[in-house]
SERO-292796 format. One record per residue: z, y, x of N, C-alpha, C in turn; residue in one letter. Coordinates in steps of 0.02 Angstrom, whole numbers, plus 32768, in hexadecimal, padded with zeros to 4 digits. Each point is the difference from the previous one (the first is absolute). Layout:
N
ZYXZYXZYXA;...
//
This chain:
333
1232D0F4849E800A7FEE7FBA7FD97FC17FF3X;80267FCB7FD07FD17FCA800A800D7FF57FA2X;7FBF7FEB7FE77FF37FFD7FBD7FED7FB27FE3X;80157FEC7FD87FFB7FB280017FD580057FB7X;7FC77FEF7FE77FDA7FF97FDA7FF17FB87FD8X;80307FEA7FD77FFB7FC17FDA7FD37FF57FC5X;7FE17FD77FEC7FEC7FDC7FBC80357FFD7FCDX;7FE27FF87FB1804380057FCC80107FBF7FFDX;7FEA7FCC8031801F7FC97FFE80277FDF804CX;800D8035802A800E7FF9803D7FE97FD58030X;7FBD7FD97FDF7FE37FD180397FD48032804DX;7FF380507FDF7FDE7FF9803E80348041800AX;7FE4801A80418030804780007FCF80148053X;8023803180017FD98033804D801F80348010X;800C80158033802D802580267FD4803A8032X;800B802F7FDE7FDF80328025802A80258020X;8006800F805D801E8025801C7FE08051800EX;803180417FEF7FE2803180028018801F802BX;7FF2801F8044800C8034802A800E803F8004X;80208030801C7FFB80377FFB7FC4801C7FE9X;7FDD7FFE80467FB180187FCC7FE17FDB7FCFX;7FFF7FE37FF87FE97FCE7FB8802580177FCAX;802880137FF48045800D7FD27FDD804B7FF8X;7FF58037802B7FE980417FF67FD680077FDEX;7FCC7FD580247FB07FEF7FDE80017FF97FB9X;802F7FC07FFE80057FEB7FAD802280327FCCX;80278015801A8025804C7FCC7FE080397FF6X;7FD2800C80267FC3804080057FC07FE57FE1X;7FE77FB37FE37FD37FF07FEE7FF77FFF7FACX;806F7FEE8000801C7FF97FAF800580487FF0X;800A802E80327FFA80417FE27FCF80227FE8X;7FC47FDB80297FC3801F7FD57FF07FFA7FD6X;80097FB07FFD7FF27FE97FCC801880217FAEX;803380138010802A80227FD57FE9803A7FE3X;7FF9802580417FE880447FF97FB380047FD2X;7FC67FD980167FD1800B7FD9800E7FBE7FB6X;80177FD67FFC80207FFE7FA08011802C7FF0X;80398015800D801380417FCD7FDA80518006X;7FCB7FFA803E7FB980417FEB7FF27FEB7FCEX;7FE47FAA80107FC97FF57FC5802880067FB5X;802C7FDF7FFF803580047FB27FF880517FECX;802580218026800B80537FE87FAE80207FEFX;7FD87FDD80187FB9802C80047FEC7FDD7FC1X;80067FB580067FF280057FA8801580167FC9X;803E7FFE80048032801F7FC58006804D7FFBX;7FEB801B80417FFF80437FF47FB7801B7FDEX;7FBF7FC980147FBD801A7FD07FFA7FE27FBFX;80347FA980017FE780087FAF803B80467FC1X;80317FFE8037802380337FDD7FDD80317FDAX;7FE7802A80497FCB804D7FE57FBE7FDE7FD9X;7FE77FD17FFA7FC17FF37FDF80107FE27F96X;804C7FE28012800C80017FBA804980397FDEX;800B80278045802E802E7FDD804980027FEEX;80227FCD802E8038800580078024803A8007X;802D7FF87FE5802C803F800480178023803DX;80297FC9801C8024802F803C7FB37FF28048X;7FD17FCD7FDD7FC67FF880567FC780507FE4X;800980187FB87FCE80377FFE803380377FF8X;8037800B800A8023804D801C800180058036X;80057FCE803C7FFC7FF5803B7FAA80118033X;7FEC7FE07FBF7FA7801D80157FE580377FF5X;8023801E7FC37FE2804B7FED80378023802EX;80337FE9800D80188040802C7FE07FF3805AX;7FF57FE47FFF7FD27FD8804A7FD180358011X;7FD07FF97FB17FAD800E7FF2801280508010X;803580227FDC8027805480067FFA80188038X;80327FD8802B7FFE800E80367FCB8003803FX;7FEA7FD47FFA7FBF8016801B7FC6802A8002X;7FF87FFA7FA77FE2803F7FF5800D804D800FX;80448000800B8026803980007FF8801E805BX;800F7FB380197FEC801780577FC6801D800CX;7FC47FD27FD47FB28022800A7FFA802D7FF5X;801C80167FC7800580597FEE80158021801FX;803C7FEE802B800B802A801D80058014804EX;7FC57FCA80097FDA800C803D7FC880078008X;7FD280057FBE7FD3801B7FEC7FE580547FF4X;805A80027FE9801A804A7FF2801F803B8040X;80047FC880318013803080367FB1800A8036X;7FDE7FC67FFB7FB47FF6800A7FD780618000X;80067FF47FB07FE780407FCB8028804A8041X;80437FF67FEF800F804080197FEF7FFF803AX;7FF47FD880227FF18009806C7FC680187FFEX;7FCC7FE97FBF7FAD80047FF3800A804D7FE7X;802180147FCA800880447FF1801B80318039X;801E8014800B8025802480427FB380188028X;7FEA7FA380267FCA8003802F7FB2802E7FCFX;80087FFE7FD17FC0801A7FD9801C80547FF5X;804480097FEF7FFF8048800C7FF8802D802DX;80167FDC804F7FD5800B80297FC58018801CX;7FD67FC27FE47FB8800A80057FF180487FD9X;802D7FEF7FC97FC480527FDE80258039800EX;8030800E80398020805480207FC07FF58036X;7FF67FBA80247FD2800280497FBA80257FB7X;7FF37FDD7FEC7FC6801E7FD88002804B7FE9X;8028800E7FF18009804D7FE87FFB80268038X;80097FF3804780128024802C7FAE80048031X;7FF47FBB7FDE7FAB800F80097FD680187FF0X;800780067FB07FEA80337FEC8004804C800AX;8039800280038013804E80277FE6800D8040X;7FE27FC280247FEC8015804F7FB0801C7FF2X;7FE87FB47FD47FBA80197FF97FEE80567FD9X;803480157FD87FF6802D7FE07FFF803D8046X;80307FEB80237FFB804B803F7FB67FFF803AX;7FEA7FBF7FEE7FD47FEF803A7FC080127FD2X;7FE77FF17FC27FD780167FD8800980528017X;803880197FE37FF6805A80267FE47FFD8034X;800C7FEB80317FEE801380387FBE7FE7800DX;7FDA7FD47FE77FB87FF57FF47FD580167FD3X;802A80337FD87FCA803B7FD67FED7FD07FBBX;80207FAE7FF67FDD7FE67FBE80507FF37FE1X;801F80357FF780377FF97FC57FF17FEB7FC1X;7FCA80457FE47FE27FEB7FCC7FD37FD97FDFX;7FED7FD6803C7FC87FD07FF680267FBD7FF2X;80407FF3801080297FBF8003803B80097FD0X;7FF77FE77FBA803480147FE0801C7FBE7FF2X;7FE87FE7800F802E7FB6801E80578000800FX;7FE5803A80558032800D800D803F80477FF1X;80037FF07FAA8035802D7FE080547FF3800EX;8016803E800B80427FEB8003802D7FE17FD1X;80327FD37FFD80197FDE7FE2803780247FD7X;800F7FF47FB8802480377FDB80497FDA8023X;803C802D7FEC80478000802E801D7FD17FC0X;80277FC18016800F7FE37FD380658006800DX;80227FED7FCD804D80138003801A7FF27FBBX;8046800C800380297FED7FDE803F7FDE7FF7X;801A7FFD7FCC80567FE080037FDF7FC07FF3X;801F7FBC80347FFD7FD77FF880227FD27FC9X;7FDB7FDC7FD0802B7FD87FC67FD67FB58007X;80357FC980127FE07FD980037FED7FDB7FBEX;7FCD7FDF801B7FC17FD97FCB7FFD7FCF7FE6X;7FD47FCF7FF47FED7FCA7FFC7FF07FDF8050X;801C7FC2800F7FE37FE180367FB77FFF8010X;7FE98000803A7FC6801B800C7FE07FAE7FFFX;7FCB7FFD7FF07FD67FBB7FEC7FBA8002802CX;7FE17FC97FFB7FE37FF8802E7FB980167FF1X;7FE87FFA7FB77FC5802F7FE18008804A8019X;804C800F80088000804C80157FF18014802CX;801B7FC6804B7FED800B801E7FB87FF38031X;7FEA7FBA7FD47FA68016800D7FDB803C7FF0X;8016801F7FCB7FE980477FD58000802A803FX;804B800A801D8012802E80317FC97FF28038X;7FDF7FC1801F7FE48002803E7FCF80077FF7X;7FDA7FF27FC27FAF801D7FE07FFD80388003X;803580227FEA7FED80608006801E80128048X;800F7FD580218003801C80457FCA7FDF8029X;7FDC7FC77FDE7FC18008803F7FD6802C7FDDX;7FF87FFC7FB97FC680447FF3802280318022X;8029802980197FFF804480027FF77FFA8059X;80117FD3801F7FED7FDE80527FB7800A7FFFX;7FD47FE07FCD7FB47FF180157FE5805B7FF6X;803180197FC67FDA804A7FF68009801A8040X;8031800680208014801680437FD07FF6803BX;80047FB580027FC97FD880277FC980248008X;7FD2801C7FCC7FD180157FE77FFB805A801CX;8045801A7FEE7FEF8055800580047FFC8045X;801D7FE08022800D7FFF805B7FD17FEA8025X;7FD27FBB7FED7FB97FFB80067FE5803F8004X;7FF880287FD17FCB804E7FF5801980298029X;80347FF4800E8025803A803B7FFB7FF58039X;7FF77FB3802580017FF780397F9A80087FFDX;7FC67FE87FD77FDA801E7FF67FF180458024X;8025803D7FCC7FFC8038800A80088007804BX;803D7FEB8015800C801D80387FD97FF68043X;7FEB7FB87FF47FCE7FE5802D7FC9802D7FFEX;7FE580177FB87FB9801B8003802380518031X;802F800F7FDD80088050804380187FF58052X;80097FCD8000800C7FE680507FC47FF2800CX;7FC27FDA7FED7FCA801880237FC480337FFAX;801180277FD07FEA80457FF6801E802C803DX;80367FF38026801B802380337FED7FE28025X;7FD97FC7800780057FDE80467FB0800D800AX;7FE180377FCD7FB6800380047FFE80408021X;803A80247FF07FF580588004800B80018041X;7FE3802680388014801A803080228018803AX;80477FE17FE980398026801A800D7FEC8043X;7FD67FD5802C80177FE880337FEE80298042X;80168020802A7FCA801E80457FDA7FD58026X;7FC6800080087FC87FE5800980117FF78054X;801180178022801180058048805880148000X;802D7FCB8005804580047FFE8022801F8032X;80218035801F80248038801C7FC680188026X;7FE580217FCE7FBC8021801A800B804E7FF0X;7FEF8032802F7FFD80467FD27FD480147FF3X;7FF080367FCE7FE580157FE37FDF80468018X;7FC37FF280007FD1802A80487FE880477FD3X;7FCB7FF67FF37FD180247FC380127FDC7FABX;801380457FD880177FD97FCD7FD680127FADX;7FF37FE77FD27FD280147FCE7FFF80507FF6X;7FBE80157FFC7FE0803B7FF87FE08025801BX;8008803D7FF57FC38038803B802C7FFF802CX;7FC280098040800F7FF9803F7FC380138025X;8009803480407FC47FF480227FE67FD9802BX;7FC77FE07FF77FEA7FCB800A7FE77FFD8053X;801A7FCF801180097FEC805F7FB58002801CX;7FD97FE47FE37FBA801D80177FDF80277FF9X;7FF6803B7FBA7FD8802D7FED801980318000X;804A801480168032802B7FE6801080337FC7X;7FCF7FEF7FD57FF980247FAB80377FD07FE8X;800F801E7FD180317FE57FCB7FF77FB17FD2X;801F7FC67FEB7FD37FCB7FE980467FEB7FF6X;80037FCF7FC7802E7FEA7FE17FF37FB2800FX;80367FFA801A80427FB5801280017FE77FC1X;7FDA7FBB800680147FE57FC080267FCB8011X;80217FF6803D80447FBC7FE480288021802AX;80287FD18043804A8025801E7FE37FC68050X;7FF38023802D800C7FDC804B80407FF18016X;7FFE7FBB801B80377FE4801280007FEB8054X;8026804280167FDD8003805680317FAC801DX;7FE27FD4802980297FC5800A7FD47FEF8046X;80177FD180317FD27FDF80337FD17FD07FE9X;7FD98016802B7FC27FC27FE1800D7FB48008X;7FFB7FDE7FD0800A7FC57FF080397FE17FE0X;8013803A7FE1804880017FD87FE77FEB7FB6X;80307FD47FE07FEC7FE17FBC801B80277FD6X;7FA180077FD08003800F7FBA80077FD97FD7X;803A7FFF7FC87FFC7FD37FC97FFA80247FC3X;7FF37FDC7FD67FED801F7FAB802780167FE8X;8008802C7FE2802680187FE080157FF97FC3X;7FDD7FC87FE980077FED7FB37FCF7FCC7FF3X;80337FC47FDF7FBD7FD3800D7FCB7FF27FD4X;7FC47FE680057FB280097FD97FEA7FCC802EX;7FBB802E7FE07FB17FC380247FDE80378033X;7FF77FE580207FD1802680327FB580127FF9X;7FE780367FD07FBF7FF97FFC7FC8802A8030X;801F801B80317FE580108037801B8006803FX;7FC57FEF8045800E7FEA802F7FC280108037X;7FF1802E80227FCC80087FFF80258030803FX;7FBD8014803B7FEC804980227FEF802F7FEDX;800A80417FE17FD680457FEF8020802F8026X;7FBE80078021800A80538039802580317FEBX;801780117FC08046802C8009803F7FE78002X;7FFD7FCD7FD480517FC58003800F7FD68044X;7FC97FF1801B7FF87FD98038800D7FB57FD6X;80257FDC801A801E7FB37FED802680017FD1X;7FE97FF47FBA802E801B7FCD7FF67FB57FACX;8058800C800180097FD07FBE8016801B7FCBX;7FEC7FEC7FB5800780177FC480137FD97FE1X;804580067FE580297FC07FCF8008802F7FC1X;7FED7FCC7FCC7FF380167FB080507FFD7FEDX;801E80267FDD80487FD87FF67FFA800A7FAEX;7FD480047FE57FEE7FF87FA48016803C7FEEX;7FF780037FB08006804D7FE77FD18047802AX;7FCD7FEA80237FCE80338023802F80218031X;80267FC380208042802C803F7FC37FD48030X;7FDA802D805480087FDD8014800580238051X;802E7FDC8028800C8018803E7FD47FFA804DX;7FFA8033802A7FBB7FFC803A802A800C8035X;7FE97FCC803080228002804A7FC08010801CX;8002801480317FBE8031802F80297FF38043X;7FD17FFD80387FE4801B804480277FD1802CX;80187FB27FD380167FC9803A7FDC7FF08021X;80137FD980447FF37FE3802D7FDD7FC27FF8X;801A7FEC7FC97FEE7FBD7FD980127FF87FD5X;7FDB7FCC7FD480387FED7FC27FFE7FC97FEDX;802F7FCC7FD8801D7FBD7FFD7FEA7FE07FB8X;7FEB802D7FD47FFA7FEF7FC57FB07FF67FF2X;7FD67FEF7FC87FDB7FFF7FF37FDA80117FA7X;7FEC80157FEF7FD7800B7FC5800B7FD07FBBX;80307FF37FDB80097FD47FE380607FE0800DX;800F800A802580417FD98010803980407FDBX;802D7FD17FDD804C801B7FEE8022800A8031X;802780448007801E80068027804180147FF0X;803A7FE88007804D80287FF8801C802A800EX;802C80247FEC80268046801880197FFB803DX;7FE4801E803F803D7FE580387FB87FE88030X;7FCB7FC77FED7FDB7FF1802D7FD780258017X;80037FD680407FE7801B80397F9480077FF7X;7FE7802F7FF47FC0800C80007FC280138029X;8024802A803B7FE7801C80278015800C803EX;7FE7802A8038801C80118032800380547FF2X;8026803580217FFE803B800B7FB680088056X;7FDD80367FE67FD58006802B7FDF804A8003X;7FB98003801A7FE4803E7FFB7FBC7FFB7FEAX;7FF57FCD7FE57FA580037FE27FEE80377FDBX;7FBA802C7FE57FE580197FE47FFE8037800FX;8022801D7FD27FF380638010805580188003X;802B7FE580348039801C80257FF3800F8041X;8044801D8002801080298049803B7FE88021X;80247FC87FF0801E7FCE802A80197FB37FD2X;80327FDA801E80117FC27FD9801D80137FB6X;80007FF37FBB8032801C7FE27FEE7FDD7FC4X;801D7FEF7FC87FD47FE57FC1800F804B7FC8X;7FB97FFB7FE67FED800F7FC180157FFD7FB7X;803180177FDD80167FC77FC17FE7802F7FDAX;7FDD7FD97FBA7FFE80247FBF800E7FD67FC9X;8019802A7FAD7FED7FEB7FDF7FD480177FCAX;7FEF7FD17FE27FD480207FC47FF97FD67FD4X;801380487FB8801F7FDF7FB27FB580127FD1X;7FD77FCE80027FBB80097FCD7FD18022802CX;80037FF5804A7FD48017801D8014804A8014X;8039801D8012800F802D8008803A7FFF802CX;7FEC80238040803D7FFB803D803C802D7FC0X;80497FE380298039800D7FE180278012804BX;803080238002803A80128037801D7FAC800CX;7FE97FE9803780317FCB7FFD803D7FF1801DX;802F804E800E803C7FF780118018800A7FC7X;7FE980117FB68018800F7FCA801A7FAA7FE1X;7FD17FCA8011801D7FB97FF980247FE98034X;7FFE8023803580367FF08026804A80027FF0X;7FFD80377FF4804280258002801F7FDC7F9CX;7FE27FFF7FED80077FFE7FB880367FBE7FE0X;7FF07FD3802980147FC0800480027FE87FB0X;80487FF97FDA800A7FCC7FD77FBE80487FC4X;801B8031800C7FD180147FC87FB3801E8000X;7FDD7FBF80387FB6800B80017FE57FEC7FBDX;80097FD97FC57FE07FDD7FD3800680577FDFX;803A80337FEA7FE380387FF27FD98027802BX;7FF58001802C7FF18030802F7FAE7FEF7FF4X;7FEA7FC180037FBE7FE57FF17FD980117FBFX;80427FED7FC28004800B7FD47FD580417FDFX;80298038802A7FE5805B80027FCD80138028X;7FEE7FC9802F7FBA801280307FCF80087FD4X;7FD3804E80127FB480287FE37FDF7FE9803FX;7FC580057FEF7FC27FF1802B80068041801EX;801F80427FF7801C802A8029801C8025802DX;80427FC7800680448005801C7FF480178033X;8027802D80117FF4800680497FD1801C8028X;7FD0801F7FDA7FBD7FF7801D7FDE80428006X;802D80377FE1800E8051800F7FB2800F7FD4X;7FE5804C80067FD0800D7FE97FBF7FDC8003X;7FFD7FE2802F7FC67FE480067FDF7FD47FECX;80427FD17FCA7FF37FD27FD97FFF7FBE801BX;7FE57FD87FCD80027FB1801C7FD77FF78045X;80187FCE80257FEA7FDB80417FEB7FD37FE0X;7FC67FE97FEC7FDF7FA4800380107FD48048X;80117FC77FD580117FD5804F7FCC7FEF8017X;7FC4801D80007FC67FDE802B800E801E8053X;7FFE7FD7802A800D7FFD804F7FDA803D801DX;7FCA80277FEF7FCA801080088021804E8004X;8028800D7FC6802080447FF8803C7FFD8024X;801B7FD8801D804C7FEB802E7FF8804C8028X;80348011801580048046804780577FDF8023X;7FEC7FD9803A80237FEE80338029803C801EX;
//
C-alpha cells in the first residue's frame, strides 16, 4: 500500500510505503487507539451521568448497584447456610459428649459432683420455616456453644482427675505377687511352727521359689526399710500410704535401699534363705496401721482392694488372739 501525503498547497508531498507487516501493525495500533477513546468517552459519560443523575445512566446504575448487591447476598446467604448445617453439627458432636461424659462420670462414682455434665432436654417438632438466619444469630449460636464446650471442658478435666486419683490408689494397693509363678508354701495363720513344734501364727504367705529368683513390689511406695534382723533375715519394707505397708523377708540380697521409690512390678530383691528359715523361699506380709492382714486376701481381691482395705480392722484375720503388732521381734517364721 503506498500513501502519498501532500500540503494544502501541493508544493510539498511524501509517500509512505506500507507492507504487509507494517499495514498489520498500523491497523492494530488504530484499533487501540480506538478502543481506549471510547473506554475513556463511555467512562466519562457513564460517571458524570450517575454523579448528576441522568435518567437512563442512573436506572442502569441502580440496577448494576441491585445486582450486585443481590449476588453478595446471595453468597453471603449460602456462606450462612454451609456455616449453619456445619454448627448443627458441632452441637449433636457436643450433645453426644455430653452423654459420654455423663456415663463415664457413673462409672467414676462423681455423677453427682459434676452437674455440668446434665443431660440435654429432647428438642422436636413440625418444621415451619422462619426468618432467614442472620449473622448476630449466628454469633449468638457459637457463644452458647463455646460456653457449654468450656462447661464440658471443665466436668471432664474433674473426671479424668478422678480417675487418675483411683488409678493410682490401685497402683498403691497390693495386688501384684511379689515372686511371679511362685507357689504358695505356708499360708496366713495358725500353724505349727517348724522349729518349736507348738502352735504360732503365720503372719504373711511363703512363696517357695529357687534361690535367686526375683522379688518385685507389689505396689509401688518408698522404701522405708532395709536392713538384717535375725528373724526376717535380709528384709525390705515399702510404705505404700494410708498405713498400707508391705515386708519381704529372708532374701539373698536386696537391690533397693532406704529412701528410694519403687514401682509395681520392680525388681527389689533376690529370693533366698537368711534369718530364721528352713530353706530358700520369700516371706510376704502386709500390714494395715500396724497390723499383719491375710495377704492373699489383696491378692486375690484385685479391682476391689480399695473396699477390701476400706473394711480392714486392726483384727482381721487374726482369730482369738487378737492383734499381731508389726514389730519383727513378735514375727513366728
Amino acid at each position: 500500500m503506498h500513501l502519498i501525503i501532500t500540503d494544502a498547497w501541493l508544493a510539498r508531498s511524501r509517500a509512505i510505503h506500507l507492507s504487509g507487516a507494517r499495514l498489520v501493525l498500523a491497523g492494530f495500533a488504530i484499533a487501540i487507539g480506538l478502543v481506549v477513546v471510547a473506554a475513556s468517552l463511555y467512562h466519562w459519560v457513564f460517571l458524570k451521568g450517575a454523579r448528576e443523575g441522568w435518567p437512563v445512566i442512573g436506572t442502569l446504575v441502580r440496577l448494576m448497584v441491585k445486582d450486585e448487591f443481590e449476588q453478595r447476598d446471595r453468597f453471603m446467604r449460602e456462606n450462612l447456610d454451609a456455616m449453619a448445617r456445619k454448627l448443627g453439627e458441632m452441637q449433636a458432636k457436643l450433645l453426644q459428649l455430653e452423654s459420654l461424659g455423663e456415663r463415664v462420670s457413673g462409672l467414676a462414682g462423681v455423677g453427682a459432683a459434676t452437674p455440668d455434665l446434665r443431660k440435654a432436654p429432647g428438642r422436636g417438632g413440625v418444621l415451619v420455616e422462619g426468618r432467614p438466619l442472620s449473622v448476630e444469630t449466628l454469633q449468638a449460636t457459637l457463644a452458647e456453644l463455646d460456653r457449654q464446650s468450656g462447661e464440658s471442658e471443665g466436668a471432664l478435666m474433674l473426671l479424668e482427675a478422678r480417675l487418675f486419683e483411683d488409678r493410682i490408689r490401685k497402683m498403691m494397693v497390693p495386688t501384684q505377687q511379689p515372686v511371679p509363678t511362685a507357689l504358695v508354701g505356708s499360708p496366713f495363720g495358725w500353724r505349727i511352727d517348724p522349729f518349736t513344734g507348738r502352735s504360732a501364727l503365720h503372719t504373711g504367705l511363703d512363696f517357695q521359689a529357687d534361690p535367686g529368683a526375683a522379688i518385685v513390689a507389689a505396689a509401688g511406695g518408698v522404701v522405708v526399710t532395709q536392713e538384717y534382723h535375725a528373724a526376717y533375715g535380709n528384709m525390705v519394707e515399702i510404705d505404700h500410704g494410708n498405713d498400707l505397708i508391705t515386708r519381704y523377708a529372708h532374701a539373698s540380697q536386696t537391690f533397693v535401699k532406704k529412701g528410694d521409690v519403687v514401682k509395681r512390678g520392680q525388681k527389689i530383691a533376690a529370693v533366698g534363705t537368711t534369718g530364721r528359715s528352713t530353706g530358700p523361699h520369700l516371706h510376704f506380709e502386709v500390714l494395715v496401721q500396724g497390723v499383719h492382714q491375710d495377704p492373699q486376701s489383696f491378692l486375690a481381691a484385685g479391682q476391689r482392694l480399695p473396699d477390701t482395705l476400706a473394711r480392714a480392722t486392726p483384727h482381721a484375720g487374726l482369730g482369738a488372739q487378737g492383734a499381731i503388732r508389726a514389730s519383727p521381734a513378735g514375727a513366728q517364721r
